[in-house]
C-alpha positions, 0 to 999 in steps of 0.5 A: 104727680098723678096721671090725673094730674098730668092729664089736667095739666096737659089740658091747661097747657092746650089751652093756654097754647089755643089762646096765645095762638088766637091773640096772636091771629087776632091782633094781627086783622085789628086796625084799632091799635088800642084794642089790639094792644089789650090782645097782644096783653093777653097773649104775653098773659097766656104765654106766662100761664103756658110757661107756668104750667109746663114749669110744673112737670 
């Protein structure tokens, strides 16, 4: 893998991780349960991105 690749991939793995990390805060403050569990489903979603990502090096 190149440097540039392994650039883009520790940026899509920071990303990932500051989406996980905002999912989590947000379904925590929700009182609408509907609506906090379509967070929690996008928090097990950018941990599965995350965990593929890392995968690749």
């Amino acid at each position: 893998m190149t440097s540039k690749e392994l650039l883009y991939v520790e940026d899509a793995l920071e990303h990932e991780k500051f989406m996980e990390t905002c999912s989590k805060n947000a379904s925590s403050q929700l009182q609408d349960q509907t609506l906090a569990n379509y967070i929690k489903q996008l928090e097990q979603k950018h941990t599965e991105l995350y965990n593929k990502f890392l995968n690749l090096l």
